[in-house]
C-alpha positions as CSV (number, residue, x, y, z in Angstrom):
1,X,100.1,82.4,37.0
2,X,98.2,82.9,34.1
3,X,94.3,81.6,32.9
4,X,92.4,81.4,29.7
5,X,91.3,80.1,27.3
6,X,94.0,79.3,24.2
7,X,93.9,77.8,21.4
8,X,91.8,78.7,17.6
9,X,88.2,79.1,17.3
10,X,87.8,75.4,17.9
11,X,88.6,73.8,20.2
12,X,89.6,76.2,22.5
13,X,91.7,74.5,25.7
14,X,91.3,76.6,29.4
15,X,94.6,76.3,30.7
16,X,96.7,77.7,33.4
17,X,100.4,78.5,32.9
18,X,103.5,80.3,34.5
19,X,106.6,79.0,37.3
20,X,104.2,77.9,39.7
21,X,102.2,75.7,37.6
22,X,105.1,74.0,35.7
23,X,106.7,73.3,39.4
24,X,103.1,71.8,41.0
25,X,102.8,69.9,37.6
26,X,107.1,68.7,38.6
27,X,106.1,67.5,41.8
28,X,103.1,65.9,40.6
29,X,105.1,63.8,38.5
30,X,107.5,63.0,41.5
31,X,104.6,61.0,43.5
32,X,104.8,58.2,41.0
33,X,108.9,58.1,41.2
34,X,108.2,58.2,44.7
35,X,105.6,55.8,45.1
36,X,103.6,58.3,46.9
37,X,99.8,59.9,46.2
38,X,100.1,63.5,47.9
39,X,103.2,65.3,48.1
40,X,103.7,68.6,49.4
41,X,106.3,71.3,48.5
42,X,108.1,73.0,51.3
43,X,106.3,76.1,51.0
44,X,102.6,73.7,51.3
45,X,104.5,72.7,54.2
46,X,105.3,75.6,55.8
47,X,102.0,77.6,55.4
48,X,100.3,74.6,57.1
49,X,102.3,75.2,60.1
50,X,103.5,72.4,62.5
51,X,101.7,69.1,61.5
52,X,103.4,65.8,62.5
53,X,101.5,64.0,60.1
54,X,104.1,65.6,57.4
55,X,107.3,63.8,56.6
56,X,110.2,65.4,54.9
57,X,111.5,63.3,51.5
58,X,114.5,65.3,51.5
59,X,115.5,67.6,48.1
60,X,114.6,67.1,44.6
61,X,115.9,68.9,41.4
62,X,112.8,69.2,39.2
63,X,113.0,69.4,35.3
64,X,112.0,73.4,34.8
65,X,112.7,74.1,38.1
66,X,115.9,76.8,38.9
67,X,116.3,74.9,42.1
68,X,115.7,71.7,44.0
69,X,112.5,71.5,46.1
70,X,112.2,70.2,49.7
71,X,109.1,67.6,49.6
72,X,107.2,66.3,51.9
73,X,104.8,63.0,52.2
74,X,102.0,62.8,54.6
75,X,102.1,60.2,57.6
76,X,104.3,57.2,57.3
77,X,102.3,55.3,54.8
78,X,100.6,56.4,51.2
79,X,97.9,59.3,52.2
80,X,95.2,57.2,52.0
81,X,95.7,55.5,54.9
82,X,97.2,58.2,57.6
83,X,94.9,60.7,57.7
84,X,92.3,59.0,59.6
């Protein structure tokens, strides 16, 4: 991952680019094809540890992506209103 500012003199954008950004930006974009708020990637998952509040949504190939992500949702409803 790389940050900086780019761009000409004016305006200059800070911006953050490289694999792992273009596959959090991918699943970001998932969550409204899913109808979901929060969804983690396997790896999220993983480094959490055991959490039963974590529900797989099974593989997804993602534009950009060499291959297909395991996702997970949060609870069996929307995140909003499991995590209580």
């Amino acid at each position: 991952m790389l940050y900086g500012n780019v761009g000409a003199n004016r305006p200059l954008d800070f911006t953050v680019i490289g694999p792992a950004v273009n596959e959090v930006a991918r699943i970001e974009a998932l969550c409204g094809t899913l109808d979901r708020d929060v969804l983690v990637s396997a790896e999220f998952a993983e480094a959490l540890g055991e959490d039963r509040r974590l529900r797989s949504l099974g593989h997804h190939p993602l534009r950009g992506v060499p291959r297909a992500t395991r996702d997970f949702r949060a609870g069996d409803r929307r995140l909003g209103h499991d995590l209580h």
